[in-house]
C-alpha positions as CSV (number, residue, x, y, z in Angstrom):
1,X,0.4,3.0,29.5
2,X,-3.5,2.6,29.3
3,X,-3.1,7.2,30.4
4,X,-1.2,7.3,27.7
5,X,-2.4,5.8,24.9
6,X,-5.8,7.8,25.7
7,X,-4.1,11.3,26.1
8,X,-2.1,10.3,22.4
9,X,-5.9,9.1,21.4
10,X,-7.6,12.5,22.6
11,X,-4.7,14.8,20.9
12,X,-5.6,13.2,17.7
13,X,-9.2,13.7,18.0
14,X,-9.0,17.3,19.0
15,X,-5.8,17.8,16.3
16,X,-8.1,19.0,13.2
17,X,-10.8,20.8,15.0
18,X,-8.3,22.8,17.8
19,X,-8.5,26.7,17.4
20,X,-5.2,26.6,18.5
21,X,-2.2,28.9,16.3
22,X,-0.7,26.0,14.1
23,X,2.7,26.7,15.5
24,X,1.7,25.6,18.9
25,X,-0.3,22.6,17.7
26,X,1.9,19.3,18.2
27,X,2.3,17.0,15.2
28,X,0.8,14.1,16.9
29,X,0.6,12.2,13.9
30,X,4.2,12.7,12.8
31,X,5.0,11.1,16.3
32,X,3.0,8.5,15.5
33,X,4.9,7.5,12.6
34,X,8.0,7.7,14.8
35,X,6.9,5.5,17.4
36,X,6.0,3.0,15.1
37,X,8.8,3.1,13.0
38,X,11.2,2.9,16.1
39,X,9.3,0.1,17.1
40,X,9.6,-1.7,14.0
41,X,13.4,-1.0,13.7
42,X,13.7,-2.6,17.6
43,X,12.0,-5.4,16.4
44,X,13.5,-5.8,13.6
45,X,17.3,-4.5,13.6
46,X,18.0,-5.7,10.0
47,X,14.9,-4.5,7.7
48,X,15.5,-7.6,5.8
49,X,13.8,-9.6,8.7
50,X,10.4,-7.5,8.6
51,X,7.8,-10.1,7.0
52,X,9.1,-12.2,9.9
53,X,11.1,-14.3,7.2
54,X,14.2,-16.2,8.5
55,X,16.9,-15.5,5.5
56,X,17.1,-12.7,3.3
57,X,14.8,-12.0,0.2
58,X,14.5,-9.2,-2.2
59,X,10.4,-9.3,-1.7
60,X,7.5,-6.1,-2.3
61,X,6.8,-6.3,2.0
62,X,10.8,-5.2,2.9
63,X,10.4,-2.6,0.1
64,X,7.3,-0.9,1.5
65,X,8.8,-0.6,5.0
66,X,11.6,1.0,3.3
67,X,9.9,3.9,1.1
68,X,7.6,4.9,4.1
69,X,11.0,5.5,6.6
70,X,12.2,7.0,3.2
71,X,9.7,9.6,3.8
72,X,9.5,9.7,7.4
73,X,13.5,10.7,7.1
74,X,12.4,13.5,4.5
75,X,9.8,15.2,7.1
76,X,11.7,14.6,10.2
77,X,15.8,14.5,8.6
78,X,16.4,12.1,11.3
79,X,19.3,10.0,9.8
80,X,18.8,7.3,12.1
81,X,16.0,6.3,9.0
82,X,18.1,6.7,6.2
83,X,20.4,4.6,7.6
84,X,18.8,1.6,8.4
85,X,17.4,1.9,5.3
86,X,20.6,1.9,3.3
87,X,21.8,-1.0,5.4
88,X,19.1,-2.5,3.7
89,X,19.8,-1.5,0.1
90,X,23.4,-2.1,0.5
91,X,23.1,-5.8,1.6
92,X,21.0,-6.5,-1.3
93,X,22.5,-4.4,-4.3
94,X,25.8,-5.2,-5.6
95,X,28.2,-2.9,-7.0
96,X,26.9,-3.6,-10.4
97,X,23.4,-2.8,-9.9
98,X,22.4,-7.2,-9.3
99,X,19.7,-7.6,-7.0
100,X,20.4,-10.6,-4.6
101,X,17.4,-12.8,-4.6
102,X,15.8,-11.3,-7.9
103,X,15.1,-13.1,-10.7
104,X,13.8,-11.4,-14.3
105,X,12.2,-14.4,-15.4
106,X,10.3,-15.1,-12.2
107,X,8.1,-12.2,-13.6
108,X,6.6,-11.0,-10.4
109,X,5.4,-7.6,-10.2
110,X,5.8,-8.1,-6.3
111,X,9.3,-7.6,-6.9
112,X,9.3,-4.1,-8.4
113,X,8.4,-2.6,-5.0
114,X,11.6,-1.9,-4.0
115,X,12.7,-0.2,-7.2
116,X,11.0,2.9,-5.4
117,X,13.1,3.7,-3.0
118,X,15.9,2.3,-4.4
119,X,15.7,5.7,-6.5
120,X,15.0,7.6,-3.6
121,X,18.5,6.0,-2.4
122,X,20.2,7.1,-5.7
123,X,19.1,10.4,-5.1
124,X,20.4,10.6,-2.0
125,X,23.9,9.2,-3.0
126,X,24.2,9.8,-6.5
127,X,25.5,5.9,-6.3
128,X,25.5,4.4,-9.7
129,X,24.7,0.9,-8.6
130,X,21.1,2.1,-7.3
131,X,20.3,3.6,-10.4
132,X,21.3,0.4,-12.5
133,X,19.0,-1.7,-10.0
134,X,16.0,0.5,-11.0
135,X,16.8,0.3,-14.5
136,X,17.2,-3.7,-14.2
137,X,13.8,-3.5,-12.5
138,X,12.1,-1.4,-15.2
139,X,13.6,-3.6,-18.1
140,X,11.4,-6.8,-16.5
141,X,7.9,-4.8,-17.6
142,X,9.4,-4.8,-21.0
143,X,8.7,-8.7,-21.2
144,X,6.3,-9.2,-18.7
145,X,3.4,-11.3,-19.6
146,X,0.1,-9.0,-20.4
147,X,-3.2,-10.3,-20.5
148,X,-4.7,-9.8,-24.2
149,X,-6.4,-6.2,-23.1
150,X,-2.5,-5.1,-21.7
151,X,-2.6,-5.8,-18.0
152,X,0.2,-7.4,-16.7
153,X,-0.3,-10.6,-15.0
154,X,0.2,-10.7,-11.7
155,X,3.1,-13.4,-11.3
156,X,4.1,-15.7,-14.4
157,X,2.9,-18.1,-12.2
158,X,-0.7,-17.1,-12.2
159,X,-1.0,-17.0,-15.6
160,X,-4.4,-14.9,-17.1
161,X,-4.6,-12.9,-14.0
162,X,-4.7,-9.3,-13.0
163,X,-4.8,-9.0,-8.9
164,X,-5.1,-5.7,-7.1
165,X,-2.0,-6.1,-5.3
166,X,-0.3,-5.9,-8.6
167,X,-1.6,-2.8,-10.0
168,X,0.1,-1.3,-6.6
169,X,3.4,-2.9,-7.1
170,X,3.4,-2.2,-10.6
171,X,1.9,1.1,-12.3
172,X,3.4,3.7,-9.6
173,X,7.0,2.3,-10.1
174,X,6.4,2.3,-14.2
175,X,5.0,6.2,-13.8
176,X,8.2,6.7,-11.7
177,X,10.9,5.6,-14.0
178,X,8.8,7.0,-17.4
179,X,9.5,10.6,-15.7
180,X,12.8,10.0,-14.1
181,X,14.0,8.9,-17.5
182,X,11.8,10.7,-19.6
183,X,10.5,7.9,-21.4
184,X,8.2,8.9,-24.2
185,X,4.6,9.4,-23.2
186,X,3.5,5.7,-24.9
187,X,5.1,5.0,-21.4
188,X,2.6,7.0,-19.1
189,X,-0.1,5.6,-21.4
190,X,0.8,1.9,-20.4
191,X,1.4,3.0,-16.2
192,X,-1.9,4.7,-16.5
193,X,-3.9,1.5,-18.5
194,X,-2.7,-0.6,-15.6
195,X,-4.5,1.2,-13.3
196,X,-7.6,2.2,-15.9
197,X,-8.3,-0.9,-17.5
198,X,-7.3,-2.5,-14.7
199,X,-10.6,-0.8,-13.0
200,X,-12.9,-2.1,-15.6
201,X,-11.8,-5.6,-15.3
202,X,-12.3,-5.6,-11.8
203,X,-14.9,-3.2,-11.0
204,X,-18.3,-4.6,-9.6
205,X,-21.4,-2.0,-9.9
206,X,-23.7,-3.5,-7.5
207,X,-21.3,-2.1,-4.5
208,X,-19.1,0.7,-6.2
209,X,-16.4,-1.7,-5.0
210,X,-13.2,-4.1,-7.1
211,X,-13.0,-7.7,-6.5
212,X,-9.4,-8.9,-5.8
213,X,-8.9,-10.0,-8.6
214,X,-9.6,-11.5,-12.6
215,X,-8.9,-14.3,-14.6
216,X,-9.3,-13.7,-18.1
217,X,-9.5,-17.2,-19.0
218,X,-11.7,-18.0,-16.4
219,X,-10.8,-21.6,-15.6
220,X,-9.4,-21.1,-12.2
221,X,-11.4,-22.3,-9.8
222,X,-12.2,-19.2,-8.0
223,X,-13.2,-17.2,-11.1
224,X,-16.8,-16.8,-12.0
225,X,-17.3,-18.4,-15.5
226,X,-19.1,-15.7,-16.8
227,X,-17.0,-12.8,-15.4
228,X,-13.9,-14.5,-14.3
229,X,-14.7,-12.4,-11.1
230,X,-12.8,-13.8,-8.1
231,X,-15.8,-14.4,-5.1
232,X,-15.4,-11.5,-3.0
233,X,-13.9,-8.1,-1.9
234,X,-10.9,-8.3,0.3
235,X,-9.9,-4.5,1.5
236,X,-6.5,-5.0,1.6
237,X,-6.4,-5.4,-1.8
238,X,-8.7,-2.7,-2.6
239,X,-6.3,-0.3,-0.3
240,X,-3.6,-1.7,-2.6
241,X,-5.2,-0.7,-5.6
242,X,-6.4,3.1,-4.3
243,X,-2.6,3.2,-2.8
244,X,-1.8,2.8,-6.7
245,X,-4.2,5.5,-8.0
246,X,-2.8,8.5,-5.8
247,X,0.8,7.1,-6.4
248,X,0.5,7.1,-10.0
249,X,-1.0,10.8,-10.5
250,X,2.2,12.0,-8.7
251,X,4.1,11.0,-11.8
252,X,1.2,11.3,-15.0
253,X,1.6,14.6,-16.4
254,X,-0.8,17.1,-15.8
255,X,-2.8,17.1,-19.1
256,X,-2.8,13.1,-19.5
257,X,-5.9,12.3,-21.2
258,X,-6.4,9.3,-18.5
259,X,-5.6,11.3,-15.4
260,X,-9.4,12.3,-15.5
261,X,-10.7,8.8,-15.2
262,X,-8.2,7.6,-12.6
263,X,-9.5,11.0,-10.3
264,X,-13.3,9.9,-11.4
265,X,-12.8,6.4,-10.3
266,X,-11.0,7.1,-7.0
267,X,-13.8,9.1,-5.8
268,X,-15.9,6.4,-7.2
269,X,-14.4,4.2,-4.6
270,X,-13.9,6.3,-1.7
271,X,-17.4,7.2,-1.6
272,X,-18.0,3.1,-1.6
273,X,-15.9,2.7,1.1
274,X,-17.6,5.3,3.3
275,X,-20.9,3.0,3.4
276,X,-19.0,0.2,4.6
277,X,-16.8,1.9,7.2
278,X,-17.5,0.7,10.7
279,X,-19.6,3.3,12.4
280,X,-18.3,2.0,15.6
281,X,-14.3,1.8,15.6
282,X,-14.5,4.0,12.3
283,X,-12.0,1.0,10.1
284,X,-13.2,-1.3,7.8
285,X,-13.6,-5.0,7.7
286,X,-11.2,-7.9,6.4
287,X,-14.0,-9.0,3.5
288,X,-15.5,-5.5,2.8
289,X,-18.8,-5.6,2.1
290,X,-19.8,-8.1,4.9
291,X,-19.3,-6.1,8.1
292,X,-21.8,-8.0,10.1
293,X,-21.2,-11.7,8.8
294,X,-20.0,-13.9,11.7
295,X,-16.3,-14.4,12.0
296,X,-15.5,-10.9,9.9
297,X,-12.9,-8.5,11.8
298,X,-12.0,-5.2,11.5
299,X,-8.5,-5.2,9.7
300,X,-5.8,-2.6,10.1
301,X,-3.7,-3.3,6.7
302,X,-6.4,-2.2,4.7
303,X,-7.8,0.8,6.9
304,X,-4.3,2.0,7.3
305,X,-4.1,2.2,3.7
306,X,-7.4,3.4,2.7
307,X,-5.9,6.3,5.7
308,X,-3.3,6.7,3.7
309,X,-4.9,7.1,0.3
310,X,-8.0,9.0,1.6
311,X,-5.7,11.5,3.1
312,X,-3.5,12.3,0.0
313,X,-6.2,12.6,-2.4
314,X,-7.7,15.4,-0.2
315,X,-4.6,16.8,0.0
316,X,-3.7,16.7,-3.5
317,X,-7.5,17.9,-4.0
318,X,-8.4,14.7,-5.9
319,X,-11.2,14.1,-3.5
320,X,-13.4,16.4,-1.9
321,X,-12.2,18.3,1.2
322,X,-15.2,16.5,3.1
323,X,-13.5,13.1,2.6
324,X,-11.1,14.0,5.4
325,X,-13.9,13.2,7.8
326,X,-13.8,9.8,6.4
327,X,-9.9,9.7,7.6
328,X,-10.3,11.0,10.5
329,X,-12.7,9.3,11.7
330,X,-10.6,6.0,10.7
331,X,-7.5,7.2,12.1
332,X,-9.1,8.0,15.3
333,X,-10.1,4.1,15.8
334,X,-7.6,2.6,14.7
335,X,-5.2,3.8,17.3
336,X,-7.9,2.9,19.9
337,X,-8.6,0.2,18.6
338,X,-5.1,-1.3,16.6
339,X,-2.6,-0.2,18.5
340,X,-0.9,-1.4,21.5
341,X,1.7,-0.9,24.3
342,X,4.4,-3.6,24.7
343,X,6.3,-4.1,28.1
344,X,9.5,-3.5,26.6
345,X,8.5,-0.2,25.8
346,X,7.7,-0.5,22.0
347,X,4.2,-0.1,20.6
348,X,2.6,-3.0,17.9
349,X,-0.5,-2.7,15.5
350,X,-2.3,-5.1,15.9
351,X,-5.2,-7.1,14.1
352,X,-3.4,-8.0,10.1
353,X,-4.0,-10.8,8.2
354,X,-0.7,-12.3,7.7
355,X,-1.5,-13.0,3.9
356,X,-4.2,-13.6,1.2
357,X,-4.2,-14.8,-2.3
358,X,-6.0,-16.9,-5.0
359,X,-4.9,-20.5,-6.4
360,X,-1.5,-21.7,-6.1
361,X,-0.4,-25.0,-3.1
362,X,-2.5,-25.7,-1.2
363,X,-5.4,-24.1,-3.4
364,X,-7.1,-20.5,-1.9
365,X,-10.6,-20.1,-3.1
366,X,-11.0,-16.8,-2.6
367,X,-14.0,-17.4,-0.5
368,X,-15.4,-15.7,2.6
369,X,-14.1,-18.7,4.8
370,X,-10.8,-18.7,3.1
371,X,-10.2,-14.8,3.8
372,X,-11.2,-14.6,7.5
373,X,-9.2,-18.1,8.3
374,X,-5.9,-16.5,7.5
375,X,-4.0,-15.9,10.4
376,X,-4.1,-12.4,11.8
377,X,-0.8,-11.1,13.5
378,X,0.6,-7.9,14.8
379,X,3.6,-5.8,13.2
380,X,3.0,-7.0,9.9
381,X,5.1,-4.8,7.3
382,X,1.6,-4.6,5.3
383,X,0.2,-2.2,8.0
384,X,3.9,-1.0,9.0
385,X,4.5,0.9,6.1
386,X,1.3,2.1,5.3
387,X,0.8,3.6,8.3
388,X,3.5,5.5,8.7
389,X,2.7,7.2,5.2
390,X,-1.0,7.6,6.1
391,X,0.9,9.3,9.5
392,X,2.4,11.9,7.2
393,X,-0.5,12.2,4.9
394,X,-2.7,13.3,7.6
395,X,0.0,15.1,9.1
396,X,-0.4,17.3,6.0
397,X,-4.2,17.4,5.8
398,X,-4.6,18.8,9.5
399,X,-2.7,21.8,9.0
């Protein structure tokens, strides 16, 4: 297995640089993304159980597997995908379009998630029932609570606050529905303020980098009572937010007067992120800016994503064609380095914190402590489905 792993390992280092005709070059990262997803799917025979939950829920973790074997059966039109995603879709939406599990008045954009490719699914089928889920999905960020400059709170539950994680689950899916039902432009205005103003609440200038999140009325504990800062930089919920920025210019029209800033302020980022990527295993580290500090870890959630989103924006030329070395040089280490073979024949990622969040029972304090004492775990559908798309992203970019 150990032969293996370092023949896959030296195909993807020699992939970009080979001389080689493209036509004879093998896809290695497209098999990647197959042997992960048919990992995952023999780990997991029904995709409601990804998340490692014990009874179905309609939840944003279940929705991100899905989209990326959504795409994986778009490259590779193996059905095998498709179906176990509509397995999926079918359990949860009813022939009226209900959601089971989903409540409008929880008000959590986590749930919105799956309303992507639930619309993938109605394209596929032309089914009715998918297209009145979306549509029950958009109608919640008609009410949602806002926070006085028009960013939606993250949960009704955490009222005042604009996380990261939210801008992901969020803006994409709102830039998705205002072009597949040509909503007026007011529409793209309000996906792309998510993501801009959502920036500037968040944005810290002494590192180039976004704190997870803000509380505008800066009485939660973890807030900073001048900035209502939370206390640090996780990178998962950076790669959620830079996830959000290249998902969102797929749907802003071309001459949107804020498509400009969201370009500006990805590359902004990126470049941040390239002075704290590891120079030794090439990912980043679960509390960003504090490789070195004892107890930090490199985390694969986050570098998978930051793969992921690195890799499009060079493809869609959003970021310099030089940032591919940045992508590379993560992909390279975190198959060495986050990837392992199983005895059963399957391969995991390894090294993902299980979860992270601010406030709620028992309270998270969004400090360094809190962040590296969450568990870690392998298979988690936060690296899952990110990699799989950063698979096909780079896919693209090496040809």
């Amino acid at each position: 297995m150990r032969i293996i792993k370092s023949l896959l390992l030296l195909s993807v280092l020699s992939l970009c640089s080979s001389s080689l005709p493209a036509a004879k070059k093998p896809d290695i990262y497209t098999q990647w993304a197959i042997t992960i997803a048919n990992s995952e799917m023999k780990h997991n025979p029904e995709l409601w159980q990804a998340d490692f939950v014990k009874q179905p829920k309609w939840d944003y973790t279940q929705g991100l597997v899905a989209k990326s074997l959504t795409l994986l059966f778009v490259q590779t039109k193996d059905s095998t995908y498709y179906k176990y995603v509509k397995t999926f879709a079918d359990y949860f939406v009813q022939p009226g379009g209900e959601i089971l599990t989903y409540k409008v008045s929880d008000y959590s954009l986590d749930k919105l998630n799956g309303g992507k490719f639930l619309l993938d699914m109605y394209h596929f089928t032309k089914d009715e029932k998918y297209l009145k889920a979306v549509k029950m999905l958009r109608g919640q960020l008609d009410t949602h609570p806002r926070t006085s400059v028009g960013v939606y709170w993250h949960k009704k539950i955490y009222n005042d606050q604009v996380w990261l994680d939210g801008l992901y689950m969020g803006a994409p899916f709102y830039a998705q529905c205002a072009k597949e039902f040509n909503e007026p432009m007011t529409a793209f205005d309000d996906a792309a303020k998510q993501l801009v103003v959502g920036d500037r609440v968040t944005y810290d200038d002494r590192t180039g980098l976004n704190f997870h999140a803000w509380d505008e009325s800066k009485t939660q504990q973890w807030a900073d009572p001048k900035t209502g800062h939370s206390p640090n930089f996780w990178s998962r919920s950076i790669g959620w937010y830079m996830m959000a920025m290249v998902d969102v210019l797929d749907y802003l029209p071309k001459n949107h007067p804020q498509r400009a800033a969201i370009i500006t302020n990805l590359n902004r980022l990126t470049k941040a992120l390239g002075t704290f990527q590891d120079p030794i295993t090439g990912m980043w580290f679960q509390v960003t800016d504090q490789p070195r500090r004892d107890g930090n870890y490199v985390e694969s959630s986050s570098t998978a994503m930051f793969i992921y989103a690195i890799a499009k924006g060079v493809n869609k030329k959003y970021l310099p064609k030089e940032y591919s070395k940045i992508a590379s040089k993560a992909f390279d280490g975190f198959i060495k380095n986050a990837t392992q073979q199983n005895a059963d024949g399957t391969t995991s990622i390894t090294k993902a914190c299980s979860v992270a969040g601010l406030g709620g029972k028992p309270y998270r304090d969004g400090s360094f402590a809190y962040y590296i004492g969450e568990p870690v775990r392998n298979d988690d559908p936060k690296v899952i489905g990110p990699f799989i798309m950063a698979c096909l992203e780079m896919s693209k970019m090496c040809k």
